[in-house]
VOPAGU-2260 file (C-alpha; in pm, 1 decimal, decimal comma):
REM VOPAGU-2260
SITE   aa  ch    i         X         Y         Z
SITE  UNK   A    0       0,0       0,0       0,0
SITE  UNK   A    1     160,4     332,9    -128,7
SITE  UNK   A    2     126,2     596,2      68,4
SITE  UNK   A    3     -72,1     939,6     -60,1
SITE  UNK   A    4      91,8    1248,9    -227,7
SITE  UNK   A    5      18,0    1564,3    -198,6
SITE  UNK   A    6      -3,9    1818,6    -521,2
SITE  UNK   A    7     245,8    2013,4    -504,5
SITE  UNK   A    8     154,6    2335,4    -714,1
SITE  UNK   A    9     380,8    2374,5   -1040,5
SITE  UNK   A   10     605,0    2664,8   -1066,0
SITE  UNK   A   11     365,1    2846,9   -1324,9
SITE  UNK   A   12      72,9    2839,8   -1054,4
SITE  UNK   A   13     302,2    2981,0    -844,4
SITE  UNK   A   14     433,3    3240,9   -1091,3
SITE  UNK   A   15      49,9    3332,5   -1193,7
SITE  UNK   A   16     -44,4    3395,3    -828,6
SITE  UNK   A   17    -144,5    3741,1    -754,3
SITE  UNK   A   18     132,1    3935,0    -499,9
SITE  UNK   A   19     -55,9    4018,6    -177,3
SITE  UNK   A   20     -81,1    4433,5    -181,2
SITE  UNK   A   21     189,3    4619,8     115,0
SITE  UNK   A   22     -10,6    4620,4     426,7
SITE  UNK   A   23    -145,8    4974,7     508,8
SITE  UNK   A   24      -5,7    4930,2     855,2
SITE  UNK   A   25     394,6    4938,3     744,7
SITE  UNK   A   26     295,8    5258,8     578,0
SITE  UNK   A   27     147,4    5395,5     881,4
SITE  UNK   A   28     425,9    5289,0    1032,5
SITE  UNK   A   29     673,1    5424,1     775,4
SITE  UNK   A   30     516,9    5752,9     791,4
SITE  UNK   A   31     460,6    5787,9    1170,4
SITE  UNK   A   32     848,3    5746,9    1188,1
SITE  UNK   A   33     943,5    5989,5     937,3
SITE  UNK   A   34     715,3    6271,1    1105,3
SITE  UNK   A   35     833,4    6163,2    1492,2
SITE  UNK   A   36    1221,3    6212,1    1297,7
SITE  UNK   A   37    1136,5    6550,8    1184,8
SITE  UNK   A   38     957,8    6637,1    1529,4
SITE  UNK   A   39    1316,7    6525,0    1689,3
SITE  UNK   A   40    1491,5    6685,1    1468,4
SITE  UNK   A   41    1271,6    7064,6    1487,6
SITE  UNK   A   42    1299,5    7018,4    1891,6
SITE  UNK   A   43    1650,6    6963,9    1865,3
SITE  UNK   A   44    1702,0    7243,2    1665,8
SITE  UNK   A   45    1462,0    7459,4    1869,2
SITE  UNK   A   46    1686,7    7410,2    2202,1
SITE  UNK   A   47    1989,9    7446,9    2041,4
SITE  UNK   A   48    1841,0    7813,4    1926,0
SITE  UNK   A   49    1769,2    7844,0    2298,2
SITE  UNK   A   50    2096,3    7753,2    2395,9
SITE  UNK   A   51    2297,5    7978,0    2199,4
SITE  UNK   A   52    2070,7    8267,8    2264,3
SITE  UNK   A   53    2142,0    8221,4    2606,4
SITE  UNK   A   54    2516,1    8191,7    2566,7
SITE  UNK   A   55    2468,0    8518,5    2371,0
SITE  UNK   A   56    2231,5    8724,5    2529,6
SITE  UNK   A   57    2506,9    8828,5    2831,7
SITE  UNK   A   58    2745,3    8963,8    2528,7
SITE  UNK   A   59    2487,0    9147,6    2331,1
SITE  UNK   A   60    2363,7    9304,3    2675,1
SITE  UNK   A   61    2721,1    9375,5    2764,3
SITE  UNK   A   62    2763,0    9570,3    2355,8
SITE  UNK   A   63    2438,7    9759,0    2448,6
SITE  UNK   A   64    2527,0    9898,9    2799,3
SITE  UNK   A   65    2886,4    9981,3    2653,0
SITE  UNK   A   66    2650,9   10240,6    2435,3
SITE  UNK   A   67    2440,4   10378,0    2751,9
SITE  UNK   A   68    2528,4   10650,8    2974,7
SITE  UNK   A   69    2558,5   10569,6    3360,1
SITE  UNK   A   70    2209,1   10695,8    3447,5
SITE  UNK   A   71    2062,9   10449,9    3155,2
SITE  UNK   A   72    2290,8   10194,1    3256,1
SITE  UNK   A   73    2228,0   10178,3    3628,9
SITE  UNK   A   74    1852,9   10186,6    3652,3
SITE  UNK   A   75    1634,8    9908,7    3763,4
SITE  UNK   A   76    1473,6    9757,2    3503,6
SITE  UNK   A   77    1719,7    9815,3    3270,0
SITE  UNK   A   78    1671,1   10079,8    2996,9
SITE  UNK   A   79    1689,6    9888,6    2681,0
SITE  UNK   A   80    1550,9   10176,8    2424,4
SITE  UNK   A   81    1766,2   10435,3    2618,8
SITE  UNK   A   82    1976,0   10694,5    2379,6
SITE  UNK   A   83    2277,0   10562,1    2294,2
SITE  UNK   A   84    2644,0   10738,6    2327,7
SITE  UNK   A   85    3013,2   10701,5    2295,4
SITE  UNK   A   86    3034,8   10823,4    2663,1
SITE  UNK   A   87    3167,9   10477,1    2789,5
SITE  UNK   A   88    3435,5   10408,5    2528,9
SITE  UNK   A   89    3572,2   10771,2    2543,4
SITE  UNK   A   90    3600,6   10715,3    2954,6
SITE  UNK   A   91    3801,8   10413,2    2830,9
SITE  UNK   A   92    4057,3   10557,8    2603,5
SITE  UNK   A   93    4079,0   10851,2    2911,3
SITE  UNK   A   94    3915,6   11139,7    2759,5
SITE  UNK   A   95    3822,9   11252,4    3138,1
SITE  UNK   A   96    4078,1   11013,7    3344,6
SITE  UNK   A   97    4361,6   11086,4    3110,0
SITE  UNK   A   98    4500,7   10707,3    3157,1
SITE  UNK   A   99    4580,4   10564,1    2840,7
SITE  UNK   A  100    4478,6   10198,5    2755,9
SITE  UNK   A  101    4745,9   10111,7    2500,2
SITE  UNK   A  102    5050,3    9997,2    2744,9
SITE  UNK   A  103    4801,1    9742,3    2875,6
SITE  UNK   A  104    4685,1    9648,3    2578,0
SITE  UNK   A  105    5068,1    9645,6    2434,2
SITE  UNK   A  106    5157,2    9437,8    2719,1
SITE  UNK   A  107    4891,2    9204,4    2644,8
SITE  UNK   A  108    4984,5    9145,1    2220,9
SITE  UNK   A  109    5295,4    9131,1    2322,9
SITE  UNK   A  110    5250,0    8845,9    2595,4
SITE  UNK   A  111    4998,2    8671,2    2376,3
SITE  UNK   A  112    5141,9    8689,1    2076,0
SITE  UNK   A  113    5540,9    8583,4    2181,1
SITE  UNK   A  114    5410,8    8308,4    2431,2
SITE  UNK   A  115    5190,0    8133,3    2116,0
SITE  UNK   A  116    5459,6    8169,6    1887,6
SITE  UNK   A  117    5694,5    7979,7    2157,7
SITE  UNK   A  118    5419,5    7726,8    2230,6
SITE  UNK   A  119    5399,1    7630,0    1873,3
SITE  UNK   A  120    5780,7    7582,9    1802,6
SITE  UNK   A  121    5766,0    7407,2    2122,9
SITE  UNK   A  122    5504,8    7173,8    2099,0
SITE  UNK   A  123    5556,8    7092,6    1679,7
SITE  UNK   A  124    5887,2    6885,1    1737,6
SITE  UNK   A  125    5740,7    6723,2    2058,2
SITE  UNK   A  126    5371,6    6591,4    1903,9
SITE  UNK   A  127    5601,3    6505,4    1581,5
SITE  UNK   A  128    5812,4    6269,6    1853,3
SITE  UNK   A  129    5434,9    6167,2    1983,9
SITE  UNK   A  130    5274,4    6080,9    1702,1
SITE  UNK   A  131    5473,2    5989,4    1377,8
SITE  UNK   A  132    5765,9    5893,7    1543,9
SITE  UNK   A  133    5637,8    5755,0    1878,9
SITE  UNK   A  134    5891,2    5709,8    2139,5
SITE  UNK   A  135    5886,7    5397,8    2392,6
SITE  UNK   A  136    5592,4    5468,7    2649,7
SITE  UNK   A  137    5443,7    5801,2    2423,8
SITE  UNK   A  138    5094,3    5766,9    2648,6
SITE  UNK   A  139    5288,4    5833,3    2998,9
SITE  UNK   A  140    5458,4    6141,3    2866,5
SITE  UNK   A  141    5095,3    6255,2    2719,8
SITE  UNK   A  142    4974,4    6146,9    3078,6
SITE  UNK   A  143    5233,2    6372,0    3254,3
SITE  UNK   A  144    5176,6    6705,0    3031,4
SITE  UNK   A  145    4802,4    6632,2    3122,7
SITE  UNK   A  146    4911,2    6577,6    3438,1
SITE  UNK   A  147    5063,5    7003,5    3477,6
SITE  UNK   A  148    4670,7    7134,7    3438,9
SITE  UNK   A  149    4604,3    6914,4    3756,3
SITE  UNK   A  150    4776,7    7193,1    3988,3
SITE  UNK   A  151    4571,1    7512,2    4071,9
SITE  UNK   A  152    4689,3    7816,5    3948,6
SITE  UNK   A  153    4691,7    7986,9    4293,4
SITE  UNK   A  154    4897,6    7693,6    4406,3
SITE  UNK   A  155    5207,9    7805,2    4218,8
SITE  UNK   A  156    5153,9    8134,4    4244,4
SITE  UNK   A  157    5329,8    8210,8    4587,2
SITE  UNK   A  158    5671,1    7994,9    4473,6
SITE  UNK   A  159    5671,3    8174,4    4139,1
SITE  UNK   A  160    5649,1    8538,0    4315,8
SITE  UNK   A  161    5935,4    8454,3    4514,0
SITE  UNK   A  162    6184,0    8279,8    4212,2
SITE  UNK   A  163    6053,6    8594,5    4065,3
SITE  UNK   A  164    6176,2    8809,8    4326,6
SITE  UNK   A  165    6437,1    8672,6    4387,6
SITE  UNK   A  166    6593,1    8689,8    4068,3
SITE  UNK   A  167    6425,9    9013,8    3985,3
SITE  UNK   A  168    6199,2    8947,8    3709,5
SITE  UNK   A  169    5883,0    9122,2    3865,6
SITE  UNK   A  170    5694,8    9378,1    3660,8
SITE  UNK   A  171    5834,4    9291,3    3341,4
SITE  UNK   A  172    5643,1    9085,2    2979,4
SITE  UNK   A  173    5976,1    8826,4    2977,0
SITE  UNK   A  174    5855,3    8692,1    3297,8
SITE  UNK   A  175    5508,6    8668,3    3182,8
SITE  UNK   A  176    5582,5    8545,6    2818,7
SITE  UNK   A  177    5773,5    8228,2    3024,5
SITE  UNK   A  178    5441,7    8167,8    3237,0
SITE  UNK   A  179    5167,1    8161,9    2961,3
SITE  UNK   A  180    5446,2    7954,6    2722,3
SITE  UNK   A  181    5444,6    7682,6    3020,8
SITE  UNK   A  182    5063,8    7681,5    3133,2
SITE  UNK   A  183    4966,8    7657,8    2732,4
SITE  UNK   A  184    5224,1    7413,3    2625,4
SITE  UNK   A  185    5062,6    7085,9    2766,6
SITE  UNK   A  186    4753,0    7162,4    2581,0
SITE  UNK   A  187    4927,0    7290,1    2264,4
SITE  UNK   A  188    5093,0    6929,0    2261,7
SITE  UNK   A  189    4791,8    6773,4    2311,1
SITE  UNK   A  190    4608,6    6944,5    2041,8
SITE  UNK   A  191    4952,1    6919,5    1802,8
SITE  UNK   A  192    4961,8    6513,1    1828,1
SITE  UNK   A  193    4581,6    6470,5    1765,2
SITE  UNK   A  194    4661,1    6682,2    1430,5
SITE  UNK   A  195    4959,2    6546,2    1306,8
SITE  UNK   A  196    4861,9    6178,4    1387,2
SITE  UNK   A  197    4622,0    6255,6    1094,8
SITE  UNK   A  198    4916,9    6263,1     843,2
SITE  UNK   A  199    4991,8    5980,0     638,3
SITE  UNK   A  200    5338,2    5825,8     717,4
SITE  UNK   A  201    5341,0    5734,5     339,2
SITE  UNK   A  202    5441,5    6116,1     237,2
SITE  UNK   A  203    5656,4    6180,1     470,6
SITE  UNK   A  204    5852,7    5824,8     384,5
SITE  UNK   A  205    5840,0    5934,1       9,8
SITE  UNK   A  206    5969,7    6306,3     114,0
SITE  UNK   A  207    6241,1    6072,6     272,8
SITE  UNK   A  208    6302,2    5906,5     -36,0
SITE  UNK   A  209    6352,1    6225,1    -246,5
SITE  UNK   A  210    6650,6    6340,2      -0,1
SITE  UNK   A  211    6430,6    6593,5     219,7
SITE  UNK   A  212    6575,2    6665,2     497,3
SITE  UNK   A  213    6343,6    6637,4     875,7
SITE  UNK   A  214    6383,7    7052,4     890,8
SITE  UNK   A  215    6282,9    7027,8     477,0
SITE  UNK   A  216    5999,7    6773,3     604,4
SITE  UNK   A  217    5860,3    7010,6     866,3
SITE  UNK   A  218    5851,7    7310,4     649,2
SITE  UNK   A  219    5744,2    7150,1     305,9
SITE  UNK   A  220    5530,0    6871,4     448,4
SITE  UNK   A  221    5394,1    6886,5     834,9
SITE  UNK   A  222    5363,9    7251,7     850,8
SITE  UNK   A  223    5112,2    7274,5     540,9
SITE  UNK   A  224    4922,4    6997,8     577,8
SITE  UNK   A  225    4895,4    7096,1     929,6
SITE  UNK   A  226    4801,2    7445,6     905,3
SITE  UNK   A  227    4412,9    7430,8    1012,9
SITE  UNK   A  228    4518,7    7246,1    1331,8
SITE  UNK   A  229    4836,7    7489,5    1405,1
SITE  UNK   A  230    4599,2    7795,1    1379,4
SITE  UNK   A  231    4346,5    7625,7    1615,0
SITE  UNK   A  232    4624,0    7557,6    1829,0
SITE  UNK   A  233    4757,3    7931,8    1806,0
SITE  UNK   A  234    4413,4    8116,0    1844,7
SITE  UNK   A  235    4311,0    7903,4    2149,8
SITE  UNK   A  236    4657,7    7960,2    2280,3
SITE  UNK   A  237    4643,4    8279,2    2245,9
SITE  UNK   A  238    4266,7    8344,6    2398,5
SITE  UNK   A  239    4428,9    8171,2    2708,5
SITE  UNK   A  240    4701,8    8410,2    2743,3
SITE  UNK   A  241    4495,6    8732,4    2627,9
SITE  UNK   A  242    4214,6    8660,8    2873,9
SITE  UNK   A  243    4490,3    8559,1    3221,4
SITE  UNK   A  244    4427,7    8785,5    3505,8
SITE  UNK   A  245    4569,6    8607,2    3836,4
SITE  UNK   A  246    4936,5    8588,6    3756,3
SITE  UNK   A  247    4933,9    8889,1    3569,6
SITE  UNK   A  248    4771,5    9107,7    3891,7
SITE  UNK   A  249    4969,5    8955,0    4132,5
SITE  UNK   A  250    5320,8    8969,5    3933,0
SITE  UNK   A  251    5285,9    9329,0    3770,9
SITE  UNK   A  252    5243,5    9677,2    3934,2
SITE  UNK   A  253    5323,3    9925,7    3633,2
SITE  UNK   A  254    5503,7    9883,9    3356,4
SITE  UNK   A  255    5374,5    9534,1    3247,7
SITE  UNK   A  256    5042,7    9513,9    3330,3
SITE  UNK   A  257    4835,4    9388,3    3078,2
SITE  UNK   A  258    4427,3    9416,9    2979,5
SITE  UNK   A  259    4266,4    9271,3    3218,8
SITE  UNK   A  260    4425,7    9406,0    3498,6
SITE  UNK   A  261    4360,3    9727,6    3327,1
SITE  UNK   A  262    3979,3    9603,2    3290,1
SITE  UNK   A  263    3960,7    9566,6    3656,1
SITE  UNK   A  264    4105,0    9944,0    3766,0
SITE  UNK   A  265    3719,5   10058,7    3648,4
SITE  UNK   A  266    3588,1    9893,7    3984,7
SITE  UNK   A  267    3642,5   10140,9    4239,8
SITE  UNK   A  268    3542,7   10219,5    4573,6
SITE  UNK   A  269    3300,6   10506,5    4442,3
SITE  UNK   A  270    3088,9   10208,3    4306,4
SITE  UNK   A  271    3054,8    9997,2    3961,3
SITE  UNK   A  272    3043,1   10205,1    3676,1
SITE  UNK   A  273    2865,9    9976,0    3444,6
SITE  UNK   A  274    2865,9   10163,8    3144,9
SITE  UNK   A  275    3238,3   10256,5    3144,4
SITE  UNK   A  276    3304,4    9846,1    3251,7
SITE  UNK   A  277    3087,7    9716,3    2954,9
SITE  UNK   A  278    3292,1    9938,9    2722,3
SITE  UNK   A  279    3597,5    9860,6    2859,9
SITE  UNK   A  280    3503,4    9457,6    2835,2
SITE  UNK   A  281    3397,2    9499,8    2477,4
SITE  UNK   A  282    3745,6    9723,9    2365,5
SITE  UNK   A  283    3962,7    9434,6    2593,7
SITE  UNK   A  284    3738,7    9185,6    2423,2
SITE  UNK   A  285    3808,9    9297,5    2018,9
SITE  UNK   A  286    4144,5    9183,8    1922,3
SITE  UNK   A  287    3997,2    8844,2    2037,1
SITE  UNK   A  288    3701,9    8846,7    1844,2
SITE  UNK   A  289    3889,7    8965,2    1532,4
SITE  UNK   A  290    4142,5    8691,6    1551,4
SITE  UNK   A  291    3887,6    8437,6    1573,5
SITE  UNK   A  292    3680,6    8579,7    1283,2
SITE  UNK   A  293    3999,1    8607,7    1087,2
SITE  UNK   A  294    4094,8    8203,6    1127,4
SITE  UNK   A  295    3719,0    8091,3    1114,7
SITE  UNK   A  296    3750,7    7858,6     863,9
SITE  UNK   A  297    4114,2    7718,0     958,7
SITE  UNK   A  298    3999,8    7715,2    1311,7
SITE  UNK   A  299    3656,7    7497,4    1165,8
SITE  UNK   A  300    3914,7    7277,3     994,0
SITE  UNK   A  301    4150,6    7233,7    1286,3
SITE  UNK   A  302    3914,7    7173,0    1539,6
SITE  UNK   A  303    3744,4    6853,7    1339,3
SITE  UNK   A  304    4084,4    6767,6    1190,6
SITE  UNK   A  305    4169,1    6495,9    1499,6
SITE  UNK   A  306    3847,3    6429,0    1534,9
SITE  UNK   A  307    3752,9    6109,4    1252,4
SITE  UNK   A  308    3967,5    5860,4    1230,7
């Protein structure tokens, strides 16, 4: 006794079939994730409005005051549609105090400006030795310049005024050209080996080949294709150093006092001027902003160089 078959259907039944239509509910589905992404994505974009606005509301506030008298400046609430003047900024540049602003704000480019130019011949050759030609135990050395931002700033303050003293460097932009090059230097090195880990070995080995010499490499090769992450480097460097008040007030009296300490002389005991301060904050604040402005785009560059691997 043989037992039954089943029919199997042929592969032309099969072919003539009719396809079952999408269900309506994966379209529903489809669609009710497309909308909850662009709900996401409009609330996400709605905070980070909020966010900035907040981070930018204190500055614009601090640009409008700079253009109010005192009497607008100081009332309670604030006068927003008050006249406007030059009052604050002429107080500044001592059209009634007669104290001139420029030998702080000398001191200050000066500081800035030497310091980041030291910090980036410094910290080239040592993020070179870091990253394309990684000496034994490279994450221990990275560990110990990380290690230097540990220390609060008001904890070496009191041995540094008395080396200072001692071997009379008080008052004077040398001394504070050789504090901002050391406090900026670990982070310079930092930034330095995330950029130039980026380069292919491969060019530098075929600049090897072609009889370049390392100094020939540096300026030829490293420096170019490094540039956006050097002028990151530089500008934050040099915010750092342009923007240091405790060492700076504590070290200088008055010949090398720089901007901020400067900034701070509008506090008096006869009360807070707040118009002459917020003028004072914006003038301190310009070379700043213009330098960033001006390296926008390398600083863009720099600043996501390190950042894909």
């Amino acid at each position: 006794m043989t037992a039954p078959t089943l029919d199997r259907p042929t592969t032309a039944a099969v072919a003539t079939r009719p396809r079952r239509a999408p269900r309506a509910s994966s379209a529903r589905t489809s669609a009710g994730r497309t909308l909850g992404g662009r709900v996401r994505g409009g609330l996400l974009g709605l905070v980070a409005w909020i966010v900035g606005l907040a981070f930018f509301a204190p500055v614009a506030w601090m640009v409008l005051t700079s253009f109010h008298s005192e009497t607008d400046a100081a009332t309670n609430p604030p006068s927003i549609f008050a006249p406007l003047t030059l009052d604050g900024y002429a107080n500044f540049f001592g059209a009634n105090s007669g104290a001139s602003p420029w030998p702080p704000l000398i001191n200050s480019a000066t500081a800035s400006v030497v310091s980041t130019l030291l910090v980036l011949a410094l910290a080239l050759p040592a993020a070179y030795a870091l990253s394309i030609r990684p000496v034994t135990k490279w994450s221990d050395v990275m560990f110990f310049f990380l290690s230097t931002k540990m220390l609060p700033m008001v904890a070496g303050l009191l041995p540094i005024y008395l080396i200072a003293s001692r071997i009379g460097a008080l008052d004077s932009v040398g001394l504070l050209i050789v504090l901002y090059t050391s406090m900026n230097l670990p982070i310079a090195v930092w930034m330095m080996r995330s950029f130039l880990s980026e380069i292919p070995v491969e060019i530098l080995e075929a600049a090897a080949l072609d009889g370049a010499s390392l100094p020939s490499i540096f300026r030829r090769v490293i420096i170019p294709i490094s540039g956006p992450g050097l002028a990151a480097t530089a500008l934050i460097c040099f915010i750092f150093s342009w923007n240091e008040l405790l060492f700076a007030s504590v070290l200088t009296s008055t010949q090398a006092f720089t901007a901020p300490v400067f900034l701070t002389s509008f506090v008096t005991s006869q009360g807070l001027f707040l118009a002459k301060v917020c003028a004072a904050a914006v003038a301190v604040s310009f070379p700043v902003l213009v330098a960033g402005f001006a390296a926008q785009d390398k600083l863009v560059q720099g600043l996501s160089l390190g950042a894909v691997k």
